[in-house]
N, C-alpha and C positions, 0 to 999 in steps of 0.2 A: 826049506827051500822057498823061498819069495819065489811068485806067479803073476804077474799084470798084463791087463790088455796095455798095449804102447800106442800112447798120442801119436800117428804122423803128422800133423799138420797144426799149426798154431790157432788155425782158424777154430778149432775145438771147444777153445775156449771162449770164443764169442756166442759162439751155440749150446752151448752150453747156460750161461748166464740167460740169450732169449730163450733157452726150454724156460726156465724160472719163470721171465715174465708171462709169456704164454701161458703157463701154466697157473698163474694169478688173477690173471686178466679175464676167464668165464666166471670169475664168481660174482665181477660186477651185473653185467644182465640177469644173471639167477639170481641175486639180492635185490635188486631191485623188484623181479614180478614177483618173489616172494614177499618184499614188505609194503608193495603198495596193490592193493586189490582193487582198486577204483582207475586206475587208469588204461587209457583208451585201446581197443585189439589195433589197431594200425602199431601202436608204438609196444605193445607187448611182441607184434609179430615182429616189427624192426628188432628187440632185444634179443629175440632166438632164431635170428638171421644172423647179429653180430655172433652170438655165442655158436653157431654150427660155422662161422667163418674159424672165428679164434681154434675150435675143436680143427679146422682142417689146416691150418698153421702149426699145429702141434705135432701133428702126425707126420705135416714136412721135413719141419725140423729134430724130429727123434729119427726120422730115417736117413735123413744127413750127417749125423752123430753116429747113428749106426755103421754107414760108408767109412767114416772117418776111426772110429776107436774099434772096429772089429777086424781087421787085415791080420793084426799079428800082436804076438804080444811077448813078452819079454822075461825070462826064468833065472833067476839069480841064485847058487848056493858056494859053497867056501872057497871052490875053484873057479868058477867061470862064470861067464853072464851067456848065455844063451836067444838069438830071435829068431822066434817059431814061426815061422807062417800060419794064415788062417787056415791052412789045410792040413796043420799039423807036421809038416818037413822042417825041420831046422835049418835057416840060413844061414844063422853067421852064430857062430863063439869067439868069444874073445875070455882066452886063462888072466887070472889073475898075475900070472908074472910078464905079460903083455901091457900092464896097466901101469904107469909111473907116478903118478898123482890122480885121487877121486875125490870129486868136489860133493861134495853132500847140504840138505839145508838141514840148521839146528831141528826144527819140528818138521814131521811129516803128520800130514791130517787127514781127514775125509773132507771132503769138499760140501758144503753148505752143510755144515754141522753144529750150528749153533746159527741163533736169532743175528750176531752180529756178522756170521760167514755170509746169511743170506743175502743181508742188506749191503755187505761188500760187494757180491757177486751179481747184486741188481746196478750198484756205481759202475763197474765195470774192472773192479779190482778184486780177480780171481785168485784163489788158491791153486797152486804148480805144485805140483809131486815132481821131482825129478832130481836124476842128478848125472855130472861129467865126467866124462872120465878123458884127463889126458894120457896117451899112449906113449910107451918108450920112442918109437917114431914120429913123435913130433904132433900129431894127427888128437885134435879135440872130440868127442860124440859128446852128443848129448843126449840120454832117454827122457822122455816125458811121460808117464803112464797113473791109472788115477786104481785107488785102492776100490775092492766091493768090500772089506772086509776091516775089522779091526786086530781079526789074526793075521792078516797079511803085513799092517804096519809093524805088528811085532817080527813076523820075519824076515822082513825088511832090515828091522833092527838089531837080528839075531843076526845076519850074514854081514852085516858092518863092522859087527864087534871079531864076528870069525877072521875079515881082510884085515882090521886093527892089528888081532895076534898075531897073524901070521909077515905084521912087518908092510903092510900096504899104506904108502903115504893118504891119508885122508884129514882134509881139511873142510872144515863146516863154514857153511854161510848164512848169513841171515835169510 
């Protein structure tokens, strides 16, 4: 069974990329008093003014992240898709035989997972987990939700191949 917190909101992934640079950005004032010993306490005190600003920018933006990818999240196994509420109630199922076409991408990945995801993610070209699902009634969804895990990719991958056999149109996209 595939388990994810589900993205509501697109803006996630804006906050997401400034956690990164935030999270870059204190090393420059601590690089600095660290390699240079000779320069002046006004401007050493300026460097750990910026660096306790940037620390309280971080904490904003992880707890706007949190608002956003903790409400609910989303449980997939051979029959149905499942969304849990944060409190644990099940809101909506949708069975497999509700489902006419599911849109999938070729790779699913971890999000800044390599040197060149970072520096994507610094441009402002993020990695999307997600996929559609068109419904026999006509009606598109779309999930968004981001992996903790590289077992959960595989289960991910496990219950795609289960809707494959069992006759589920799925079509891959770049």
């Amino acid at each position: 069974m595939f388990k994810s917190n589900l993205i509501e909101s697109k803006s996630y992934y804006k906050l997401r990329s400034k956690k990164l640079l935030l999270m870059l950005l204190p090393s420059v004032p601590i690089g600095l008093l660290v390699n240079f010993y000779t320069i002046p306490i006004w401007l050493t005190t300026v460097m750990i003014g910026v660096y306790i600003v940037l620390i309280y920018l971080m904490n904003v933006n992880q707890k706007l992240i949190g608002q956003i990818i903790g409400n609910k999240r989303i449980e997939m196994d051979a029959e149905k898709i499942r969304i849990i509420s944060g409190k644990g109630n099940t809101q909506e199922i949708i069975k497999l035989a509700d489902i006419d076409k599911l849109l999938i991408k070729d790779n699913y990945s971890m999000p800044q997972e390599t040197i060149k995801d970072v520096g994507m993610e610094l441009t402002g070209k993020t990695i999307k987990n997600y996929l559609t699902l068109q419904l026999i009634n006509g009606e598109t969804r779309r999930f968004d939700f981001e992996f903790d895990s590289y077992y959960m990719i595989a289960q991910l991958n496990k219950t795609i191949n289960s809707w494959e056999v069992k006759g589920c149109k799925i079509e891959r996209t770049g």
